[in-house]
C-alpha positions as CSV (number, residue, x, y, z in Angstrom):
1,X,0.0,0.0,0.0
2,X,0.9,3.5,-0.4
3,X,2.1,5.4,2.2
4,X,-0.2,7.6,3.6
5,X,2.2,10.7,3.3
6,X,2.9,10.0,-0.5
7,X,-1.0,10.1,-1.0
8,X,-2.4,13.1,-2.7
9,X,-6.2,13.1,-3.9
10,X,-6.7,13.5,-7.8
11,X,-8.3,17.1,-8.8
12,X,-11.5,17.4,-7.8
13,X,-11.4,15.0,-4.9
14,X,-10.8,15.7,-1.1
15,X,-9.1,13.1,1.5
16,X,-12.2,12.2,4.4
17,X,-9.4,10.9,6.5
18,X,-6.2,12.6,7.8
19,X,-3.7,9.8,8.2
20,X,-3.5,11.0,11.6
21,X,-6.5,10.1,14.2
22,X,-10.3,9.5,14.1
23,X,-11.3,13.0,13.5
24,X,-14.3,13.3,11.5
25,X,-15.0,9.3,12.1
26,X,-17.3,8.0,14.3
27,X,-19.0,4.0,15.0
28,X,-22.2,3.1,13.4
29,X,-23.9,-0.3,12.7
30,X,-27.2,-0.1,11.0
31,X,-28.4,-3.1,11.8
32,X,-28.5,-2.7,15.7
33,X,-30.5,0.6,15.4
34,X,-32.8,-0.1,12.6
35,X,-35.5,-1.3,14.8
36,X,-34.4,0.9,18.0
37,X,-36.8,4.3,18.4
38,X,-36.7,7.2,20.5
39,X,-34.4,6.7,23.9
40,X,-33.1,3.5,23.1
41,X,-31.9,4.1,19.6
42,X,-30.3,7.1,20.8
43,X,-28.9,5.7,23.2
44,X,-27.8,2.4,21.6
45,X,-26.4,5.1,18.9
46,X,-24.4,7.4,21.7
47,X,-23.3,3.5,23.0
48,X,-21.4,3.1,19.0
49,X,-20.0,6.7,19.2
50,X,-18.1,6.1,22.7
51,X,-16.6,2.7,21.9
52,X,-15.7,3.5,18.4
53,X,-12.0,4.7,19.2
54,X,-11.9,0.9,21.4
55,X,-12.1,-0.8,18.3
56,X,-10.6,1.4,15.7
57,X,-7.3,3.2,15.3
58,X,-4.6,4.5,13.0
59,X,-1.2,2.6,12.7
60,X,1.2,4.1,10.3
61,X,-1.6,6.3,8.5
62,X,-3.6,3.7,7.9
63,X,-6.9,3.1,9.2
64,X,-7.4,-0.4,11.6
65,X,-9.9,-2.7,12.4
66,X,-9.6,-5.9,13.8
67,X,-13.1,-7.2,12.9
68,X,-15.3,-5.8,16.0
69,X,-17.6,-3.3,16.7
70,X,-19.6,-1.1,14.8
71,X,-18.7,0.2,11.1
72,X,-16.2,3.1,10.6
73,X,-18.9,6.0,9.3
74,X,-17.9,9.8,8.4
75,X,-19.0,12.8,10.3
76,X,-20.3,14.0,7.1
77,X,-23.1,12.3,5.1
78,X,-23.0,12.2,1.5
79,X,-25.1,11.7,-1.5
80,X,-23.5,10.3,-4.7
81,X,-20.0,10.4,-4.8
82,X,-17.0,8.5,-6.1
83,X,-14.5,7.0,-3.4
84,X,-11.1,6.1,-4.6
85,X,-9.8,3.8,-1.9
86,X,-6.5,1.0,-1.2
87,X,-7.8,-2.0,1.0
88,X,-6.4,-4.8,2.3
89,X,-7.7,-7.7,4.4
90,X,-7.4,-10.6,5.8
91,X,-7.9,-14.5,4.3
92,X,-11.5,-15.2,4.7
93,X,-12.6,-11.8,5.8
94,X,-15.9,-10.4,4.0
95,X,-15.8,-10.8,0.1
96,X,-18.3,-7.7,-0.1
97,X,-17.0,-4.1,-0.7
98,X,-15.7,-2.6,2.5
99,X,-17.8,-2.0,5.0
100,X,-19.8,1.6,4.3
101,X,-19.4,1.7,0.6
102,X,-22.3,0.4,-0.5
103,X,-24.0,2.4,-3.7
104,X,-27.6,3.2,-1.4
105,X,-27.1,-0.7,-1.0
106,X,-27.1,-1.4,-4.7
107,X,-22.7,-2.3,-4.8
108,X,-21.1,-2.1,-8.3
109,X,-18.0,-4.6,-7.3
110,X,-16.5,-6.1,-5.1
111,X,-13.1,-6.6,-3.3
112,X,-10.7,-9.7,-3.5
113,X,-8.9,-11.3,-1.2
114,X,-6.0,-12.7,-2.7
């Protein structure tokens, strides 16, 4: 992979991580709030938010998960957008595109593991 330093986004494109720290990133997993309501959805939702940095970090500019808790999710929502991104995994992890980068859940690849 390319060192995060060396990276530059292409014209017209902006970085939504800083190679640094979680700024801007917070924990979200859809699936344990999509039936939650009122108080326990937001608090369920706070829950994600605290423990995000206990599962998450950045080593070497890079952007870690070991598999557990809830999705890395920006700050910032989007609509459509292009994402230009280097991923690597693990043997056997999840075949699908990374987690988040769904197309409004309609993905138009996937990612190998090799």
């Amino acid at each position: 992979m390319t060192p995060f330093a060396d990276l530059k986004p292409p014209a017209g494109f902006r970085a939504l991580f800083n190679g640094q720290d979680l700024t801007g990133w917070h924990g979200l997993n859809p699936h344990d709030t999509a039936k939650l309501t009122g108080e326990k959805r937001d608090a369920k939702l706070a829950q994600m938010r605290t423990e995000f940095s206990s599962h998450w970090r950045v080593e070497q500019g890079e952007l870690v998960n070991l598999g557990t808790g809830p999705y890395a999710t920006t700050d910032e929502s989007f609509g459509d957008y292009e994402l230009l991104i280097e991923y690597k995994t693990v043997a056997k992890a999840d075949r699908g595109r990374p987690k988040g980068t769904a197309d409004r859940g309609r993905p138009k690849g996937t990612c190998a593991n090799s």
